[in-house]
C-alpha positions in Angstrom: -261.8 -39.2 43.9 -260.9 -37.5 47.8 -262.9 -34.5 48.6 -260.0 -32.3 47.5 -261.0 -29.2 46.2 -259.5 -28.7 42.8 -260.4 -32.6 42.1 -264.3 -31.1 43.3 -263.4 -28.2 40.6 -262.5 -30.4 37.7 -265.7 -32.5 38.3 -267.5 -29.4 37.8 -265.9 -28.4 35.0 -266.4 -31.1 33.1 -270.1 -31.6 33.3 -270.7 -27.8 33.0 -267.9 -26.7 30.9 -269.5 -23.8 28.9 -271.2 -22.5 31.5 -270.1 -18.5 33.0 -267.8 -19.0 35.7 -266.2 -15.5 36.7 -266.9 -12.1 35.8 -264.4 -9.7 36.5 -265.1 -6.0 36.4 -261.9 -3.6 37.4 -261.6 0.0 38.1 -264.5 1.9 38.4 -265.0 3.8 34.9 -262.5 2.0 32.9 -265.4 -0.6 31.4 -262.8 -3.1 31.6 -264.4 -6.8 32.1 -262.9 -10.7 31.9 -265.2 -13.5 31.5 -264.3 -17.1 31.7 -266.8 -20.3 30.8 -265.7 -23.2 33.9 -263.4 -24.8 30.7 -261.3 -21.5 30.6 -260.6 -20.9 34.2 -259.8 -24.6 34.3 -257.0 -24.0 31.5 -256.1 -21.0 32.9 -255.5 -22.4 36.7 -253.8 -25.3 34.8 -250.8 -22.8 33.4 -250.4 -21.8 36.8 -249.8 -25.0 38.2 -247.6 -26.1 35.8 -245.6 -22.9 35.8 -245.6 -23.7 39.8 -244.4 -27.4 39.4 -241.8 -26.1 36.3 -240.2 -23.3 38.8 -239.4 -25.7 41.5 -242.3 -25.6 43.9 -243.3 -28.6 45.2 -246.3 -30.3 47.0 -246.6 -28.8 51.1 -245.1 -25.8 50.2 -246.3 -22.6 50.5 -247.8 -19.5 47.9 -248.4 -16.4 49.4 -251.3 -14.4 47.1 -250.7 -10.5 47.7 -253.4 -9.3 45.3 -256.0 -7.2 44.7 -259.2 -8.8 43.5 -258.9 -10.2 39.9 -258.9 -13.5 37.7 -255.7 -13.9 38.8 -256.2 -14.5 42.6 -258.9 -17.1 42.5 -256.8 -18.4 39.0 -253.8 -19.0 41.4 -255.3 -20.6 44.3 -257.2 -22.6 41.9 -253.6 -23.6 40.3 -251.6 -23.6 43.9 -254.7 -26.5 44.5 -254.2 -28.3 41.4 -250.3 -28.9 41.7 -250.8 -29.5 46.0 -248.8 -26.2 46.7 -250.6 -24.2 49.5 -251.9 -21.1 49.4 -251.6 -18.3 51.7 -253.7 -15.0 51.9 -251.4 -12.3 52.5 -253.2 -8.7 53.9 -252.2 -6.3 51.4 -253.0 -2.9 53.3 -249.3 -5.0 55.0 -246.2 -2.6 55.4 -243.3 -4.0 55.7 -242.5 -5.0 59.2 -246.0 -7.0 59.0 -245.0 -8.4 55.6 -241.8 -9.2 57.0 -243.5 -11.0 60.1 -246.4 -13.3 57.4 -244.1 -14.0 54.8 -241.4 -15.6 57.2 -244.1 -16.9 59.8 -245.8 -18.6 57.0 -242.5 -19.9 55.0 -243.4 -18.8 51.5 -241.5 -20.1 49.0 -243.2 -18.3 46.2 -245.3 -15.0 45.8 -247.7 -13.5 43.1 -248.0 -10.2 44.0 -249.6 -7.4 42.1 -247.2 -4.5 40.7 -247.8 -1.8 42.5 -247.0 -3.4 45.6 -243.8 -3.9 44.5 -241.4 -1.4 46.4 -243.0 -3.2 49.7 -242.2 -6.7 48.9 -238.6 -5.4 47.7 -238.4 -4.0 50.9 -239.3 -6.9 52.8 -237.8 -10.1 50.4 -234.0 -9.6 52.0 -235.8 -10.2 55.4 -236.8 -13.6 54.0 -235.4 -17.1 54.4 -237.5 -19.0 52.0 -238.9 -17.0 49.5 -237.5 -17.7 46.3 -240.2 -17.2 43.7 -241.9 -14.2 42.2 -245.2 -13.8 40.1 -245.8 -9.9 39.7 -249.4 -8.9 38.0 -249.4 -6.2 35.7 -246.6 -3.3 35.1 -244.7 -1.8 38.3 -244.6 1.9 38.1 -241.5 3.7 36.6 -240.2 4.6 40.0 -240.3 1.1 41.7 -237.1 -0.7 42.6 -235.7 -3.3 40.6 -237.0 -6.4 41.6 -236.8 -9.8 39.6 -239.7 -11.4 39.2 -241.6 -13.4 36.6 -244.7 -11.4 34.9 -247.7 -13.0 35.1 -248.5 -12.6 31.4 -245.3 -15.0 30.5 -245.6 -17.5 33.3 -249.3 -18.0 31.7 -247.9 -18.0 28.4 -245.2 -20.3 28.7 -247.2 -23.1 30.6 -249.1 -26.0 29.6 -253.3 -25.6 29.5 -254.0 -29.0 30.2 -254.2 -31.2 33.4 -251.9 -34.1 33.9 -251.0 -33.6 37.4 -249.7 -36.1 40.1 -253.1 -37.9 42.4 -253.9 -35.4 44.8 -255.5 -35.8 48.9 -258.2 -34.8 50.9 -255.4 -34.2 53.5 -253.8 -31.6 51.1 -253.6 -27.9 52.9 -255.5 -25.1 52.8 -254.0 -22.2 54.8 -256.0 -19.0 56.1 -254.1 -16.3 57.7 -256.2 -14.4 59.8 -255.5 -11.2 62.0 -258.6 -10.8 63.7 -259.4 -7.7 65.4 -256.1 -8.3 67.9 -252.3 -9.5 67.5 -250.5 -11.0 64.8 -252.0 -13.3 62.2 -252.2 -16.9 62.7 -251.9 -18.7 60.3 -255.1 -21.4 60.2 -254.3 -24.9 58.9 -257.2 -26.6 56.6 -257.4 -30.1 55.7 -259.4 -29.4 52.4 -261.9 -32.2 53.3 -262.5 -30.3 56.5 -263.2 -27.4 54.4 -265.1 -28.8 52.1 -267.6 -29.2 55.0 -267.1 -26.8 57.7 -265.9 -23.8 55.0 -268.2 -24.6 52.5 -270.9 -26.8 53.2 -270.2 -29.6 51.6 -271.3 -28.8 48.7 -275.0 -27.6 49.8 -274.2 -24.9 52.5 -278.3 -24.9 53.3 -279.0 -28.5 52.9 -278.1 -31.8 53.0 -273.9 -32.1 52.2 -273.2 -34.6 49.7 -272.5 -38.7 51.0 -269.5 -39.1 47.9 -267.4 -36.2 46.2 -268.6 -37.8 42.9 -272.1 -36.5 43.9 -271.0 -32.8 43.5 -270.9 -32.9 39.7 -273.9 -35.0 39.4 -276.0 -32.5 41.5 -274.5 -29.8 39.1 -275.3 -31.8 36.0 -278.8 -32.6 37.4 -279.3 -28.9 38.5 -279.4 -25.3 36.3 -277.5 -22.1 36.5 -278.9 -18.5 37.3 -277.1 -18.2 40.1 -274.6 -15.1 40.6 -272.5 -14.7 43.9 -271.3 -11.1 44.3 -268.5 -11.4 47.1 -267.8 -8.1 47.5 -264.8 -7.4 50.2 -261.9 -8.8 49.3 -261.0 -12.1 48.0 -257.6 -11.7 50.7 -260.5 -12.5 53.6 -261.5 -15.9 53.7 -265.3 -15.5 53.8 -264.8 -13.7 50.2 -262.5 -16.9 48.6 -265.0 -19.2 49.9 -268.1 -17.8 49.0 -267.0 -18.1 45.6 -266.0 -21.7 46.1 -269.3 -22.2 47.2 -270.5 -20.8 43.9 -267.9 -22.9 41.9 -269.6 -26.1 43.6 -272.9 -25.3 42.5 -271.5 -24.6 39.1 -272.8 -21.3 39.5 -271.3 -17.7 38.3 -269.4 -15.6 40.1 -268.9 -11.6 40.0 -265.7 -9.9 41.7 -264.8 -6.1 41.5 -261.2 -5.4 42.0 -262.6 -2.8 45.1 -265.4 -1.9 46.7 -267.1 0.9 45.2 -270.3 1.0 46.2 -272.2 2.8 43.1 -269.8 0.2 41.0 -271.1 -2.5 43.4 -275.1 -1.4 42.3 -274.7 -1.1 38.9 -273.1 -4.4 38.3 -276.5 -6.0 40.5 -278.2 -4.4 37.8 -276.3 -5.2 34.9 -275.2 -8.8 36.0 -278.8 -10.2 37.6 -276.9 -11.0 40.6 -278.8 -12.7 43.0 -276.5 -13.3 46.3 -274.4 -10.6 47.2 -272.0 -11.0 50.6 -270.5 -8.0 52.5 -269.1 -7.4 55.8 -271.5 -5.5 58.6 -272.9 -2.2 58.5 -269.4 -0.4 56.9 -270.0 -2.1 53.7 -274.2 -2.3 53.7 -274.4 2.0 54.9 -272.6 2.8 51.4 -275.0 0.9 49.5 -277.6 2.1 51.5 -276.4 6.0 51.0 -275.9 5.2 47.0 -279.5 3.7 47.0 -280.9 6.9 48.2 -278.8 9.1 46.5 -277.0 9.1 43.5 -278.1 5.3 42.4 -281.9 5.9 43.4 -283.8 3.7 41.2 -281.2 0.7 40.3 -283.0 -2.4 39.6 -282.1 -4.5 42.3 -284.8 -6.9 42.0 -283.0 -10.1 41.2 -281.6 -10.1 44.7 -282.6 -12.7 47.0 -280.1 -12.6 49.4 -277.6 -10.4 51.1 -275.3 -12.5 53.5 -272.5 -10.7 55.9 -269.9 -12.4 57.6 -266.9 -11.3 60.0 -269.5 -7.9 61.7 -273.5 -7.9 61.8 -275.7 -6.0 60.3 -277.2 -4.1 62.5 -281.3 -3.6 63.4 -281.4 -0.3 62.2 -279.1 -0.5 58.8 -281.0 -3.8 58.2 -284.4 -2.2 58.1 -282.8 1.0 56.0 -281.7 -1.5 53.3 -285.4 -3.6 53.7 -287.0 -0.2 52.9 -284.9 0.7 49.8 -284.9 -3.1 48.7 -287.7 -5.3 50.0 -288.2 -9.3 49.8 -284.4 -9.9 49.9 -282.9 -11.8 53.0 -280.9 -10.5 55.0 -278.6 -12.5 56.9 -276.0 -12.5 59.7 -274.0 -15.3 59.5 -271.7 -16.2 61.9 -268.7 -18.2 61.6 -264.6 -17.9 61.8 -261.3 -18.7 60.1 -261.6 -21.3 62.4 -264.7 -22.5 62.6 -266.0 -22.4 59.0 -269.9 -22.0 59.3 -271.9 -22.0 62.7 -275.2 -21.1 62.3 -277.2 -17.5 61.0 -278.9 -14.8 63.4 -282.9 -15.5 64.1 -285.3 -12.7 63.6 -285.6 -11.3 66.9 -281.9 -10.9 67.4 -281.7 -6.5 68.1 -280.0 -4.5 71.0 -283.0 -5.4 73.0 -282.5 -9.4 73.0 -279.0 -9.7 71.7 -277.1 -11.4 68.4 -278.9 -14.7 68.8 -278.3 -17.5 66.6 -279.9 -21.1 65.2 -276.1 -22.8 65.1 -275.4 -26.2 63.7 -275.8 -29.6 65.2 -271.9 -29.5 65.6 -271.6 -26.2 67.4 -272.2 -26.0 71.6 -271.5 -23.5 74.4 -269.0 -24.8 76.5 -267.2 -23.7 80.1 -263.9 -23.1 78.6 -261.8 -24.6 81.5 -263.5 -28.2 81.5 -264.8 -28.2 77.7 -268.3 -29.3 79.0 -271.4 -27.9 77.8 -272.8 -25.4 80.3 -276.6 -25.2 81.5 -279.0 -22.7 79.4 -278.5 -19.2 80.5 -274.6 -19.9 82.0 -271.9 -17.8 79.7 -269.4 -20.4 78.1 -267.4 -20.0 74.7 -268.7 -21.5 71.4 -267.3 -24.4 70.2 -267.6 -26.9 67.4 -266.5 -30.1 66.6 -265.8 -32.3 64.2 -264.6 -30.8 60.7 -262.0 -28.3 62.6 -258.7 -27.0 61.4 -255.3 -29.1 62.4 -254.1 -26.2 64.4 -252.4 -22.6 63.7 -249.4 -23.2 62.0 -245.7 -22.4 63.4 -247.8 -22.1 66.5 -247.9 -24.9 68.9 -248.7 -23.2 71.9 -251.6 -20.9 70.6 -253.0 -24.4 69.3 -252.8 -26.2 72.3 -254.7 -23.5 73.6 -257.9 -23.7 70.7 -257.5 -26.8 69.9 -258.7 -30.0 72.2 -259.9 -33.2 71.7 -262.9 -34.6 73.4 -263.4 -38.8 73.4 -263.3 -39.5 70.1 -263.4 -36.0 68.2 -261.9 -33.0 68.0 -262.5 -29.2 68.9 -262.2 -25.9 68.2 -262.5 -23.5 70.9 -263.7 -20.1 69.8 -262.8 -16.3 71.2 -266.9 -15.9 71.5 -268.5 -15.5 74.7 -271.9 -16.5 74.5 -275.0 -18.3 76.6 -277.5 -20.8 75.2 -281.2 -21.1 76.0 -283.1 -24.4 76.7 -284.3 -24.1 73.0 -280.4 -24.2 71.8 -280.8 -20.6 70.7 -277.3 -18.9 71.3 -277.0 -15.8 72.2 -273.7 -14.6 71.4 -272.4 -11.7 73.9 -268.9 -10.7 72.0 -265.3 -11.4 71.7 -263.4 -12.6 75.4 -260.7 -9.9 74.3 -262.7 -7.3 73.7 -264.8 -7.6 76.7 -264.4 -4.7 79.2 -264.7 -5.0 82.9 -266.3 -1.9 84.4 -266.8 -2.0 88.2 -266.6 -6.2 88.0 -269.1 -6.2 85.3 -268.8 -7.8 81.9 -269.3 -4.9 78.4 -268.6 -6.6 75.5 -268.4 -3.9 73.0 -271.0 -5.3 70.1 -273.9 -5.1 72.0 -273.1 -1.8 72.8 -272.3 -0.9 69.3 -276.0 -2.1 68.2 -277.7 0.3 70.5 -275.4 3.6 69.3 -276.0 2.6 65.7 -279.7 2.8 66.2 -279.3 7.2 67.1 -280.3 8.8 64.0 -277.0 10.7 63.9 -274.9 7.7 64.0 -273.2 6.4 61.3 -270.9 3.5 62.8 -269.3 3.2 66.2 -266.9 1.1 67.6 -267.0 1.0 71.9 -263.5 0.5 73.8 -262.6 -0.2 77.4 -260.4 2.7 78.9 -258.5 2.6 82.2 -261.0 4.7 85.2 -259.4 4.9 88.9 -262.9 4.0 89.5 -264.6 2.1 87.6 -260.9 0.0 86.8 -262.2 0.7 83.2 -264.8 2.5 81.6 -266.8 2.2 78.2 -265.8 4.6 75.9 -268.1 5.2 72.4 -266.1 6.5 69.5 -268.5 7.5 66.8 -268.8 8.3 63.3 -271.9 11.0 62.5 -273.6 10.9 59.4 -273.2 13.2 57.1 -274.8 16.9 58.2 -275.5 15.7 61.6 -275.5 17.9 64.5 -273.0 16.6 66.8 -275.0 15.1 69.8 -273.8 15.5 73.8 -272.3 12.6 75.8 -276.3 13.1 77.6 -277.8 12.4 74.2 -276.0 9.4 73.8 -276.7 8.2 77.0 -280.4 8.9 77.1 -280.4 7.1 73.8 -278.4 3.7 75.4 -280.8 4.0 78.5 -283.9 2.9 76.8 -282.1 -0.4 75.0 -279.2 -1.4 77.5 -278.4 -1.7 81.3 -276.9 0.8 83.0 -273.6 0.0 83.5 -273.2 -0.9 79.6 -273.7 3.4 79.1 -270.7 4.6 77.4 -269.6 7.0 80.0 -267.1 8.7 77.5 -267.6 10.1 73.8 -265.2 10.7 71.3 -266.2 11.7 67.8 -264.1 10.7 65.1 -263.9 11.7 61.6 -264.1 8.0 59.8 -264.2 4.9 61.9 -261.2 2.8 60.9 -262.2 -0.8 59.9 -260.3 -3.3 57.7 -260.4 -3.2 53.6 -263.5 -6.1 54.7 -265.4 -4.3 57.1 -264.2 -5.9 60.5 -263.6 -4.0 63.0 -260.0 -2.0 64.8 -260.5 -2.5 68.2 -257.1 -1.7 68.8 -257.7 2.0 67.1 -260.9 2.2 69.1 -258.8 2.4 72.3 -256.1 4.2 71.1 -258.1 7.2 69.9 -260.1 6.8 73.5 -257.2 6.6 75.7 -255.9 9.8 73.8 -259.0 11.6 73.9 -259.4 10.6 77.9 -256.1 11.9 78.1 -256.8 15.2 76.8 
């Protein structure tokens, strides 16, 4: 056996296979609910790949998933792994010059797509060169355009529950389109051995990775459940498809919702025990937060032990909200990329004051981005990490030339983070290169910023933008988000508030209050929004 990651699945599932595996809960108020024991979802992902290898699709090609949450998803990219197809995430907040743009960029040849996105993927199919299988989930409405595609419910029906498939590789793909907060998505090429241990930890995310892929099921075997993973953004971000790999390789449970609801999101913690939930920053931990204090006051959250976010921090201030409401659970920022897999958590001190600081892994350095050496404690380089990186973006040559590098004997990845690192190997991580903003020759980067405005009482979330000055050349703009019944506060508030936590020239110079904060369906933030609405307002 390779450390390929449906072969990793199987092992599981044989030496656990009556054990929960996934718990699906769908629309809030409905009360409808899936279970499947590790046997059934192995079945189930079984029909899928044989209705894949009986339709045509062959090993190396490519499956985009355009679904909400649901058995399905995680079914089919458990099935796309078993038969070597690929699968692709596809954003489905997509219209259809984007669609257009992913599904050709990332040469689908086959689609499962839920129902009711169906007039947008028969508005963007004719666009398409290789695209010539469809999966739809569910029943489209009565007014969607004919389209012809296979339902689900018969392609499951139809195919064989058992394995028998062809030996499979650790060099077989695992594709993760990501859009970041800027451009087009890149599509980020995954050997699944290199995921196995950069994406998911080799099998023990906070201890020692396994030395075999047989050891994975004996761990399992030797180990007990009562484990539950709650990823709640969605499963079309990678952080969400791989924390509940993770919890496959412990032969643990896992929960999904098909949305993020956050009083659906509290009650299942009740009903379900769970124990690790993951979110994305403060946009997904406030709600919980507001629905703690509120309507949801006294949910039994006491099985938690740990809340995890990925992609945006939780801030200083929301962290302590939620440690008030729900003490002895961990919280923790993790930090980490489509590209990067897992680099290292944020330390206890990190806050406006002292920045995001981090405890990274012994395969992630700062390093002066133009001669790939590591700098000297206190110098700003970008992060870096080696060894268990992607192959490249794909259909992108020049943008992996450009993030990609070798150095003696292994291989890089060179992250979009700016950050410094102390003589202790603490990194402090000072934001995104793209984002930064240069203000009189200084260097803003927008997160820091951020932390200090969501510390106001009045603030509910903030994004900070760079916006042209004939001064200044640009200026930091704060575009904010009051909580509910807030009195809106002066530019002079604001800035008195910044003064005490950041220098000077960080100060947002311009405010601009906006009604909701516009964020992705997982939380990260729209930087490009951010400067939009600040240019506008600037304007006015």
């Amino acid at each position: 056996m390779e450390y390929n990651l449906a072969d990793l699945f199987e092992s599981v599932v044989d030496v656990v296979p009556d054990r929960e595996a996934l718990v699906y809960i769908d629309h809030p108020g409905t009360g409808a609910e899936r279970r499947l024991g590790y046997a059934e979802l192995d079945a189930a992902a079984n029909r899928v790949a044989h209705h894949l290898i009986d339709a045509g699709i062959g090993p190396g090609e490519h499956l985009g998933l355009h679904l909400y949450n649901g058995i399905e998803y995680l079914q089919t990219v458990l099935g796309c792994l078993k038969a070597r197809v690929v699968p692709v995430n596809v954003n489905y907040r997509y219209v259809e010059e984007e669609l257009v743009y992913l599904y050709r960029d990332a040469d689908l040849a086959a689609l499962v797509f839920d129902a009711e996105f169906t007039e947008r993927v028969a508005a963007a199919l004719p666009q398409t060169q290789k695209l010539r299988h469809l999966v739809r989930v569910g029943t489209p409405p009565d007014d969607a355009p004919p389209l012809s595609a296979v339902p689900f419910t018969d392609a499951e029906a139809a195919a064989s529950p058992e394995r028998g498939f062809a030996a499979r590789s650790a060099d077989d793909q695992f594709i993760i389109y990501t859009g970041g907060t800027t451009g087009m998505p890149k599509g980020v090429m995954w050997r699944q051995e290199d995921l196995f241990f950069s994406g998911l930890g080799g099998g023990a995310p906070t201890g020692e990775p396994v030395s075999s892929p047989e050891e994975l099921a004996q761990r399992v075997a030797a180990g007990g459940e009562g484990i539950t993973f709650f990823p709640t953004p969605p499963l079309m971000h990678g952080t969400s498809t791989l924390t509940a790999f993770i919890g496959f390789n412990f032969g643990q449970r896992i929960v999904i919702h098909r949305k993020f609801v956050p009083e659906e999101v509290l009650r299942t913690i009740e009903k379900e025990k769970v124990t690790s939930v993951s979110l994305v920053g403060d946009a997904m931990l406030r709600p919980l937060i507001d629905a703690l204090s509120g309507p949801l006051k006294g949910t039994d959250c006491s099985s938690m032990f740990s809340v995890s976010s990925s992609g945006a921090i939780m801030s200083e201030t929301v962290r302590a909200q939620f440690a008030a409401l729900v003490p002895n659970v961990m919280l923790l920022n993790n930090f980490g990329s489509s590209e990067s897999g897992f680099n290292g958590t944020a330390t206890d001190d990190s806050g406006p004051e002292k920045g995001f600081r981090l405890r990274v892994n012994a395969r992630t350095a700062v390093v002066d981005p133009a001669t790939y050496e590591p700098v000297k404690p206190g110098e700003p380089g970008r992060i870096a990490q080696r060894g268990h990186v992607p192959l490249g973006y794909y259909n992108d040559p020049r943008k992996t030339a450009e993030t990609f590098f070798q150095r003696g004997d292994e291989r890089w990845v060179l992250l979009g983070d700016m950050a410094t690192v102390d003589e202790e190997g603490i990194v402090t991580v000072l934001g995104r290169g793209s984002q930064c903003i240069n203000t009189g020759g200084e260097k803003v980067y927008p997160e820091e910023v951020e932390q200090a405005l969501k510390s106001h009482p009045d603030v509910y979330d903030a994004l900070v933008a760079g916006v042209p000055d004939s001064r200044w050349g640009n200026h930091v703009a704060a575009v904010v988000q009051l909580r509910a019944g807030a009195l809106t506060p002066s530019l002079d508030d604001i800035q008195s508030h910044c003064r005490t936590r950041l220098a000077g020239y960080k100060i947002p110079r311009q405010l601009v209050i906006a009604q909701e904060i516009q964020r992705s369906p997982s939380g990260k933030a729209d930087y490009r929004w951010a400067r939009t609405v600040a240019v506008e307002s600037a304007a006015q």
